[in-house]
C-alpha positions as CSV (number, residue, x, y, z in Angstrom):
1,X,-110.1,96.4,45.4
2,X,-111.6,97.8,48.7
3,X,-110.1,99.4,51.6
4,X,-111.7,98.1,55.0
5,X,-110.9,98.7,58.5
6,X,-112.4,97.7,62.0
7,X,-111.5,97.6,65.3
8,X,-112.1,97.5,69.2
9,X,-111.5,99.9,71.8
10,X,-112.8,100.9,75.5
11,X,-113.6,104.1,74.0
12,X,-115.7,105.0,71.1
13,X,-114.5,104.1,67.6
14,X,-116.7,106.4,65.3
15,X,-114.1,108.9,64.4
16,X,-111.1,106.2,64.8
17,X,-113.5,104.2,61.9
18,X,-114.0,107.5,60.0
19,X,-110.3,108.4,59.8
20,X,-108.9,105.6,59.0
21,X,-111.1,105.0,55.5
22,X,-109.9,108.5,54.8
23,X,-106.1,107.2,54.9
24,X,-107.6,104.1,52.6
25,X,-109.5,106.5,50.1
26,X,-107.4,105.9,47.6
27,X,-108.7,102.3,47.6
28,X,-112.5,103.5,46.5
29,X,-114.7,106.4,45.7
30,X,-117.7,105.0,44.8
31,X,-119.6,104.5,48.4
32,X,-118.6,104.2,51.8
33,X,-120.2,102.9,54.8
34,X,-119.6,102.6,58.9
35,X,-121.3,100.2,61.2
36,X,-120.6,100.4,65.5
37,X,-121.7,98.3,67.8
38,X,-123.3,99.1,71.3
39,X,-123.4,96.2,73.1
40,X,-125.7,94.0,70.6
41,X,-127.1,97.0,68.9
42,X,-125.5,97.9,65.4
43,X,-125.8,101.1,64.0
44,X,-125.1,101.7,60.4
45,X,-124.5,104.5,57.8
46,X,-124.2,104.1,54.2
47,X,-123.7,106.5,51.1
48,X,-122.4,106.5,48.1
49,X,-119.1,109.2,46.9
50,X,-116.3,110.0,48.8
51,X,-115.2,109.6,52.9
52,X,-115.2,113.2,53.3
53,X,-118.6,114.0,51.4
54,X,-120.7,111.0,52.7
55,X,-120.8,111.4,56.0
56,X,-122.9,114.3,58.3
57,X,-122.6,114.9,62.1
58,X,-125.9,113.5,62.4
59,X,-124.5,110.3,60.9
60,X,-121.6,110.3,63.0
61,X,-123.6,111.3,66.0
62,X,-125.4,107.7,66.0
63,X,-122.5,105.5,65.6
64,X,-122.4,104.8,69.1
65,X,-120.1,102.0,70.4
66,X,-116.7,100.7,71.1
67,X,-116.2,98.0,68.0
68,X,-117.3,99.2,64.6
69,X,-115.8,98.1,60.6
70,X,-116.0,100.2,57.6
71,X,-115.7,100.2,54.2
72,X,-114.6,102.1,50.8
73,X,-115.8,100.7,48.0
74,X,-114.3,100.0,44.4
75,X,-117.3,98.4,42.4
76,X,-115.7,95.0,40.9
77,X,-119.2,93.0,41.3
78,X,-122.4,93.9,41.1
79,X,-123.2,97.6,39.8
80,X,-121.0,100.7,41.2
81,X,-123.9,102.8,41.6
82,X,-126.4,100.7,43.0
83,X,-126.3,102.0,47.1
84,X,-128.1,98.8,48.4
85,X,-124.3,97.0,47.2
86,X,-122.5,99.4,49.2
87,X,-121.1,97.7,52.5
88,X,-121.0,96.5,55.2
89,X,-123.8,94.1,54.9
90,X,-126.4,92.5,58.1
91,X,-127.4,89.2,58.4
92,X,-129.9,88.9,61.5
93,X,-129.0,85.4,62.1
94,X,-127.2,83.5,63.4
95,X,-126.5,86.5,66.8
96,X,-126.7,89.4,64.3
97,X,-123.3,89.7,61.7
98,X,-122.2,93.0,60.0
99,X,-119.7,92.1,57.3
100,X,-117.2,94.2,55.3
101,X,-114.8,92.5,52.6
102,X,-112.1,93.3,50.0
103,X,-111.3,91.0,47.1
104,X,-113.3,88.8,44.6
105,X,-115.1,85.2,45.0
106,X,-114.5,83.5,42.0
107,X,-117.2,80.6,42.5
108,X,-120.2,83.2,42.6
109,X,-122.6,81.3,41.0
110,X,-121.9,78.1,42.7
111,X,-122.7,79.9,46.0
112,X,-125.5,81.9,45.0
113,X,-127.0,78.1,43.8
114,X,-126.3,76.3,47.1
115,X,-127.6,79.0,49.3
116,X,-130.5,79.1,48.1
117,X,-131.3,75.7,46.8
118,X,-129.3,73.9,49.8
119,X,-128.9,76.3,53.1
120,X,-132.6,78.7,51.7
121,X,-131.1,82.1,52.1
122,X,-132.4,84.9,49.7
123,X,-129.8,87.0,48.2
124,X,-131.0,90.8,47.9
125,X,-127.9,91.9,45.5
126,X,-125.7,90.5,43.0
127,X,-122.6,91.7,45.8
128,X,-120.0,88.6,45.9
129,X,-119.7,90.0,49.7
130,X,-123.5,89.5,50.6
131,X,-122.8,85.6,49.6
132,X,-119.7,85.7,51.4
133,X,-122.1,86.8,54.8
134,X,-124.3,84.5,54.3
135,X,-121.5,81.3,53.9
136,X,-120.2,82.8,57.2
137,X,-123.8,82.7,58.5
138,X,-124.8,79.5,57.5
139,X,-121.5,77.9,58.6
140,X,-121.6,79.4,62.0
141,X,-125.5,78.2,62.4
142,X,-124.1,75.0,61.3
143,X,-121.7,74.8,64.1
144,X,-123.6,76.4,67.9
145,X,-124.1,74.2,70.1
146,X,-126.3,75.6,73.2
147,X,-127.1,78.9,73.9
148,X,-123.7,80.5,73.5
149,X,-120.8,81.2,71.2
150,X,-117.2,80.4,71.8
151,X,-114.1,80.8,69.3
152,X,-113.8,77.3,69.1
153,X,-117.4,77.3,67.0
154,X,-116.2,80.6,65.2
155,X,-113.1,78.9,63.9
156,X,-115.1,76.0,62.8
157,X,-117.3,78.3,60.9
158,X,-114.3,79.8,59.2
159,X,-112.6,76.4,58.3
160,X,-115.8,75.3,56.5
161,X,-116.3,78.7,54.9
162,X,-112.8,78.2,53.5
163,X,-113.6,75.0,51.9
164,X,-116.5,76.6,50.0
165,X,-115.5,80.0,48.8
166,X,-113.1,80.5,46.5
167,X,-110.9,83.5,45.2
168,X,-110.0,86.2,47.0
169,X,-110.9,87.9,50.4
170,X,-109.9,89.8,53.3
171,X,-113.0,90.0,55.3
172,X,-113.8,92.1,58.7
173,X,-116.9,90.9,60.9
174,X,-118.9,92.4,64.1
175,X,-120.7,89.2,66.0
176,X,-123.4,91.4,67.8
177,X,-122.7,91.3,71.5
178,X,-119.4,89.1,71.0
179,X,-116.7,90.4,69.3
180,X,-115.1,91.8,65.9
181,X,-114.1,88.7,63.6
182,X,-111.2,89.0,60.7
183,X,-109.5,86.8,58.3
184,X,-108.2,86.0,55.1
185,X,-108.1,83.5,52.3
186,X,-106.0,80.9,51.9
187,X,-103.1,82.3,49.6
188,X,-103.1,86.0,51.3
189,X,-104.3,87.6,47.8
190,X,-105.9,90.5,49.4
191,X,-103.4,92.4,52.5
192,X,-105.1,92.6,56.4
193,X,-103.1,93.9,58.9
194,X,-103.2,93.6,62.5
195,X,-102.8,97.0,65.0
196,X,-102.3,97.0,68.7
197,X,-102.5,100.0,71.5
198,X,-102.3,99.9,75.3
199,X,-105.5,101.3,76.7
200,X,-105.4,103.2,79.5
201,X,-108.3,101.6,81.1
202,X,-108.1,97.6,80.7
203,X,-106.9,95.2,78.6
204,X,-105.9,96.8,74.7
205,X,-107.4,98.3,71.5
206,X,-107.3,96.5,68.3
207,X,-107.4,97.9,64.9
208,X,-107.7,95.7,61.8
209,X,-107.2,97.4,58.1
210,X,-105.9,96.8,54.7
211,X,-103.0,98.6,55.1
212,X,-100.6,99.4,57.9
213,X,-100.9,103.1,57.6
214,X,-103.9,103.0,59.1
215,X,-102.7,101.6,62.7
216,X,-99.7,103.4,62.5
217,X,-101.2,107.1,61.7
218,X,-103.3,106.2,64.1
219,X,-100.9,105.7,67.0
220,X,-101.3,101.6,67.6
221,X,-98.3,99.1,67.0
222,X,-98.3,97.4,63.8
223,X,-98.6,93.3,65.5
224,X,-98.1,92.1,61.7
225,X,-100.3,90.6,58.7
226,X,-103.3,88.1,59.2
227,X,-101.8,85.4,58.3
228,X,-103.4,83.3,54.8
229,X,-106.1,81.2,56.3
230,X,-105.9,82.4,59.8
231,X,-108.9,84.1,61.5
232,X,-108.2,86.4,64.3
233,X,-111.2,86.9,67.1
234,X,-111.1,90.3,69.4
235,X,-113.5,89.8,72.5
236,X,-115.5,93.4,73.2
237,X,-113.2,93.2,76.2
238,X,-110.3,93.4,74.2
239,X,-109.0,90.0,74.2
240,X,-107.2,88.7,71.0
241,X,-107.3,85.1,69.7
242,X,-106.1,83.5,66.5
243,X,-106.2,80.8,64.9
244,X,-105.0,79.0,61.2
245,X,-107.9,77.8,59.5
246,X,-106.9,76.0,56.8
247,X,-104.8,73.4,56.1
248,X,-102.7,74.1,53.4
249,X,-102.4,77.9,53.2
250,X,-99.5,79.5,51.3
251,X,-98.9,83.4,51.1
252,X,-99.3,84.8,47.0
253,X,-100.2,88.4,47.7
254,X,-101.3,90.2,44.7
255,X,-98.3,92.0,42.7
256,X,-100.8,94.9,41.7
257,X,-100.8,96.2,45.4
258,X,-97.0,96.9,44.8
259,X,-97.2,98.3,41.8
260,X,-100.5,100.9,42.2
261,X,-103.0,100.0,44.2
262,X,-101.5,100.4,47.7
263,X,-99.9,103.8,49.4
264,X,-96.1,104.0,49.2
265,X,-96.3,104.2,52.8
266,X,-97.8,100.7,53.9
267,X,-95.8,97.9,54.4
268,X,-97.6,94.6,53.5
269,X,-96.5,90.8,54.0
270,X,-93.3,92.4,55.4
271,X,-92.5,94.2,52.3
272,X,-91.9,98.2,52.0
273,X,-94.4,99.5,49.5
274,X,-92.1,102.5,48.7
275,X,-89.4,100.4,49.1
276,X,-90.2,98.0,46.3
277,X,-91.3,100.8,44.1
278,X,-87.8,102.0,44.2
279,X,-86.6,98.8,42.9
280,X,-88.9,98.5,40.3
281,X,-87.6,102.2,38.9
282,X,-84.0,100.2,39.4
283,X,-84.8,97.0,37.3
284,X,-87.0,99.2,34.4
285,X,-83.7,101.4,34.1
286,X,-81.7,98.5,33.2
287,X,-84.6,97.2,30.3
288,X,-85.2,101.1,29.2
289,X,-81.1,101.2,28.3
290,X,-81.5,97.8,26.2
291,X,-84.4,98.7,24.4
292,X,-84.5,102.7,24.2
293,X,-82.2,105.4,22.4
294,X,-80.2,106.7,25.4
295,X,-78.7,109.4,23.5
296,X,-81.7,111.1,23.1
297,X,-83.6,111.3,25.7
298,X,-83.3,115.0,27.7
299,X,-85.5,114.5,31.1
300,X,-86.9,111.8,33.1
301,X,-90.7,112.4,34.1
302,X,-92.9,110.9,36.2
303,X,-97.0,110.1,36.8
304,X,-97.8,111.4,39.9
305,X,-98.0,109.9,42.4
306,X,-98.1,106.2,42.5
307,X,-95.2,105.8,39.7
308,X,-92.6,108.6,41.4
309,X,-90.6,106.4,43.2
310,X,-89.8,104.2,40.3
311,X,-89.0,107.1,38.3
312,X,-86.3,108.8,40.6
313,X,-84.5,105.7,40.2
314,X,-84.9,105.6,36.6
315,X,-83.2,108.6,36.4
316,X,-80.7,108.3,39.0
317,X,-79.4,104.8,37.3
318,X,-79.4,106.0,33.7
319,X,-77.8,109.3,35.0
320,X,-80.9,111.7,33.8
321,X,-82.3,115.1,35.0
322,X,-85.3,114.0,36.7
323,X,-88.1,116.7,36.2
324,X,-91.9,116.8,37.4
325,X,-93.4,117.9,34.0
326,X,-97.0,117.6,35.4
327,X,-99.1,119.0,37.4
328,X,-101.4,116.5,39.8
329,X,-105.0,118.0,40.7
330,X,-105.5,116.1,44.4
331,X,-109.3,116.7,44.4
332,X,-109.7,114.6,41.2
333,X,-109.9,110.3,41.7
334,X,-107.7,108.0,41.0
335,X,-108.7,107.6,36.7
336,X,-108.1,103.6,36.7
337,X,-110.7,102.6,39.5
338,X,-113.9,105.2,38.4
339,X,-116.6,102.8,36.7
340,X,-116.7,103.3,32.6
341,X,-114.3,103.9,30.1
342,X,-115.6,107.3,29.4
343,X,-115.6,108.7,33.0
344,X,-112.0,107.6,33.3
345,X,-110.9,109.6,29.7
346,X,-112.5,112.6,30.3
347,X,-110.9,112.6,34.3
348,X,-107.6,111.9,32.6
349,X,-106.9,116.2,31.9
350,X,-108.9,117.2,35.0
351,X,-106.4,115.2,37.6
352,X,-103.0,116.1,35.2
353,X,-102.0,119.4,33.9
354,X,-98.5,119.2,31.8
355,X,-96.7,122.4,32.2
356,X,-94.9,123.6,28.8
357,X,-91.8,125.1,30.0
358,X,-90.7,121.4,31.2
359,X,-91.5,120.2,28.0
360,X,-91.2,122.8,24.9
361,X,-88.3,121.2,22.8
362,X,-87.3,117.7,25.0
363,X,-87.0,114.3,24.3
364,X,-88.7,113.2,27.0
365,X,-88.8,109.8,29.1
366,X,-92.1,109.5,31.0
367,X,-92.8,106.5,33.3
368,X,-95.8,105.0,34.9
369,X,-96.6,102.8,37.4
370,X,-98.7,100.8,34.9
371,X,-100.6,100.5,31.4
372,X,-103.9,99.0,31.7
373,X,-106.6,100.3,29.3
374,X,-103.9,102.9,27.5
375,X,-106.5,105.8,28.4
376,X,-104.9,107.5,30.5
377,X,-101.3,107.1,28.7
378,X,-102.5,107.9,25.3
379,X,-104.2,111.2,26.9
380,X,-101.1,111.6,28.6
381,X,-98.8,111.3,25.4
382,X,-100.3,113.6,23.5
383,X,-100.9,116.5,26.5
384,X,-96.7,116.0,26.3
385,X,-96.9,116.4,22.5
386,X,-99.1,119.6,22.4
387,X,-97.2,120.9,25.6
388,X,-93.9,120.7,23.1
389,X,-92.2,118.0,24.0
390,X,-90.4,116.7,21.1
391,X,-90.2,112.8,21.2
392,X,-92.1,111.2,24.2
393,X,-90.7,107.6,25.4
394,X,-93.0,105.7,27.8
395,X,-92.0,103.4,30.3
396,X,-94.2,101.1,32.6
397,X,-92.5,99.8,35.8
398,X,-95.1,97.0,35.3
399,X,-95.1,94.6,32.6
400,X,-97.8,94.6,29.8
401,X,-101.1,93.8,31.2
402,X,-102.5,91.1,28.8
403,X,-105.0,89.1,31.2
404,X,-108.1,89.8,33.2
405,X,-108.0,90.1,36.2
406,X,-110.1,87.8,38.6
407,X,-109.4,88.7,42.1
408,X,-110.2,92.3,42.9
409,X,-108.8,94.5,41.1
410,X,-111.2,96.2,38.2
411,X,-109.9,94.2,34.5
412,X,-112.6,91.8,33.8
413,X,-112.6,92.6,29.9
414,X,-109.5,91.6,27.6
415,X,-110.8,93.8,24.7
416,X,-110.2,96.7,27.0
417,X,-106.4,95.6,27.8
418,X,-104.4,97.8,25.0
419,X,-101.5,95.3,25.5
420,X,-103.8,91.9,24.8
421,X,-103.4,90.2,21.8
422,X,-100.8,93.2,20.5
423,X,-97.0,92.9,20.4
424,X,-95.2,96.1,22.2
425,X,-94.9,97.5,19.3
426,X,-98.4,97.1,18.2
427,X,-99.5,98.6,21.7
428,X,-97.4,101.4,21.4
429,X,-99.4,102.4,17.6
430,X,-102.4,102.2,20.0
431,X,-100.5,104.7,22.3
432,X,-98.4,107.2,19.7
433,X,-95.2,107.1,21.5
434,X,-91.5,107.5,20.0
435,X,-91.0,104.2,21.9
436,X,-92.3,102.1,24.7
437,X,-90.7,100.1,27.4
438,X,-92.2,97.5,29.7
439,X,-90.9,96.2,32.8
440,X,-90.2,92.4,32.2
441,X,-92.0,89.8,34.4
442,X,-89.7,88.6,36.0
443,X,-87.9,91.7,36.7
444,X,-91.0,92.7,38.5
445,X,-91.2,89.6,40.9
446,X,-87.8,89.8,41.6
447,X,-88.0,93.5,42.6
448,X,-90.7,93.7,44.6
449,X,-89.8,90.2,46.4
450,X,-85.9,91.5,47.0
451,X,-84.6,90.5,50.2
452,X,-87.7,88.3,51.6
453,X,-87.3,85.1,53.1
454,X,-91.5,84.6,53.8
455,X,-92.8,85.5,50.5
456,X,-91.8,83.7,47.4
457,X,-94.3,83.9,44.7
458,X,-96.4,86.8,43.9
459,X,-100.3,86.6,42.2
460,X,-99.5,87.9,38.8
461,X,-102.5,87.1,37.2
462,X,-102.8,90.0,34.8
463,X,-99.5,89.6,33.1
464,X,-98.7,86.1,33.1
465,X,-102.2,84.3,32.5
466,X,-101.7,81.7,36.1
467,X,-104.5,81.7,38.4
468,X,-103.4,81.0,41.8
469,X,-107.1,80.5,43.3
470,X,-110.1,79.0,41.9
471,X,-111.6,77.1,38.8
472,X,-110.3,79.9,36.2
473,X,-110.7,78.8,33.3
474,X,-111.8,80.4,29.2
475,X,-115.5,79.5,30.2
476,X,-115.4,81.7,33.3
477,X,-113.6,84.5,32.3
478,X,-115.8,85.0,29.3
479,X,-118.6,84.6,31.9
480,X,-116.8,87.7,33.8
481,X,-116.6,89.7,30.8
482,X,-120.1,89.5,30.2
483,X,-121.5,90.0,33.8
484,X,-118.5,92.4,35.5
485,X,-118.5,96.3,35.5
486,X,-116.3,98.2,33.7
């Protein structure tokens, strides 16, 4: 999981590029990087921590140019603190490409064999978007004709790199003295959304990002998604073309964006983030009266922020006093996507402070958006235990997470997945709760995909095993285990 952005503008784009990955922050803190281009000259700055820390006004000062990309970065491949992996990434040839990307290739090592034993391209990192650059590179070599490019040869390029890359991506290009370049795989895993504002000089700006905050704070029209397969071209004069590039895509965006990953404010794929959280907190309400001892429970608490919504409609349906029982510190990172088990335990108390007098003598219901690793739930049950509560029920508006996941999203190892292998009961010995409560499956699909005609099936990966893209198999995710970061 990434956040990226780019865009086109008769005006510069530095500070549009800068403020926009601070509305996608929450998608990575490890590095962050901006590219601009003016006219065929890119300029690029890279660093690793936080949008806000990473940049200087000297570094803003030379991102000249009216079309520029940038990036956030959430380590899934290749090492989270090595800077030469942060993006975006250059490729001198063919025109000059800058390159930003969000999602996971699952057929890295077939790629990294036929670039260099077929196409002779050297690979400086073990980044699956440095492979993805170069397929787009090579492909688009394959397919100029003369002198110059048109967006018939760009499409080409992205029909052929469709047939060789597989898993996820969303991906964000600047062609040096052409144009900015976006599209997405085949099933829509990963979210890119399209933004469009009048210019009051000629022709329009263009914003492209992975969530539809970012056009919308930033005063463009939300045009829709990028379409699965489809590529979208922007001209540096600001004309748009599009294009589907494959011929058999189908829309499967990932379920985990619903559940954490993505802002309650974004829409994606048509479907309310916030919205569908809501939902979630209506269909876990139901399963948490079957399976939990109603009478007793005093107060309904949530996990700021991600799993609010959902818990508001936990207690509105069970008819509970809803209660904010901890405290969120803002300037601490989001625990699930910092790299290593023990960096994510010890943030655990520094981002949540549970507040006694909410607690001291309750039975208290506590839900969260999700239960990955159990860190942060076990350290969470017993700050509710030492802050007096006295029985603690957890509920997860997402089911049990019992499979790695492949596409993105930062669960390569099944030993680390408290529910693997372990029935809920056996998870919740892992976690010392009175009781725990999942959401079911099922319950999940059907509340996030409520009401939608153009979505029908959701990438679900991580609870139910099935691998919508790629060869996915025991071999390879034992592979993962043993090569991802964790």
């Amino acid at each position: 999981m990434c956040g990226i952005v780019g865009a086109v503008s008769n005006e510069p784009v530095a500070q549009l590029i800068y403020d926009s990955l601070g509305l996608l922050q929450h998608r990575g803190q490890d590095s962050t990087g901006i590219a601009t281009a003016e006219g065929s000259v890119f300029h690029l700055a890279r660093a690793k921590g936080q949008v806000r820390e990473a940049y200087r006004t000297r570094d803003m000062r030379k991102l000249l140019g009216t079309m520029g990309i940038g990036h956030v970065r959430y380590a899934t491949a290749g090492k989270a603190s090595a800077e030469e992996e942060s993006q975006p990434f250059y490729v001198n040839a063919p025109y000059g490409i800058m390159l930003v990307h969000n999602g996971n290739l699952t057929n890295v090592r077939e790629l990294r064999g036929d670039l260099f034993d077929v196409d002779r391209r050297h690979m400086n990192t073990q980044s699956d978007t440095e492979l993805l650059l170069n397929v787009l590179a090579t492909e688009l070599q394959a397919v100029i004709s003369g002198t110059h490019l048109d967006t018939d040869q760009i499409f080409t390029a992205v029909e052929r790199l469709h047939e060789r890359v597989e898993g996820s991506y969303a991906v964000i290009a600047m062609i040096a003295g052409y144009g900015l370049l976006a599209f997405r795989d085949p099933n829509g895993i990963r979210p890119l959304v399209l933004g469009r504002r009048e210019s009051t000089l000629t022709g329009a700006d263009w914003v492209v990002a992975s969530e539809s905050l970012v056009p919308e704070a930033s005063g463009y029209d939300v045009v829709g998604d990028i379409a699965p397969g489809e590529a979208v071209f922007i001209t540096l004069g600001g004309e748009m073309i599009r294009k589907q590039c494959h011929p058999a895509p189908r829309l499967i965006p990932c379920s985990f964006e619903y559940v954490y990953l993505a802002r309650p404010d974004s829409t994606m794929n048509g479907i309310s983030v916030y919205d569908a959280r809501l939902r979630l907190g209506d269909s876990l309400a139901t399963t948490i009266a079957r399976y939990s001892p109603m009478d007793d429970i005093d107060v309904v608490m949530p996990i700021p922020d991600s799993a609010r919504p959902s818990a508001m409609q936990v207690a509105r349906r069970l008819g509970l006093e809803y209660r904010e029982g901890f405290y969120k510190n803002r300037y601490v990172g989001r625990t699930f996507i910092m790299p290593g088990q023990a960096a994510r335990k010890k943030s655990v108390r520094q981002k949540l402070n549970a507040m006694p007098g909410e607690f001291r003598g309750k039975s208290v219901l506590i839900v969260d958006d999700s239960i990955v690793r159990g860190t942060t739930s076990r350290e969470i049950v017993e700050m509710a235990r030492q802050a007096g509560a006295r029985r603690v029920t957890f509920a997860s508006a997402a089911p049990p997470v019992r499979f790695p996941h492949v596409y993105g999203i930062n669960m390569p190892s099944r030993a680390e997945l408290i529910a693997h292998g372990r029935t809920i009961p056996e998870a919740n010995d892992v976690l010392g709760a009175d009781h725990l409560v999942y959401q079911e499956v099922e319950d999940m699909k059907n509340a996030i995909l409520a009401g939608q005609s153009t979505v029908t099936d959701l990438e679900m990966s991580c609870f139910d095993g099935r691998y919508v893209a790629g060869r996915v198999d025991e071999e390879y995710l034992r592979w993962v285990e043993e090569t991802t970061v964790s």
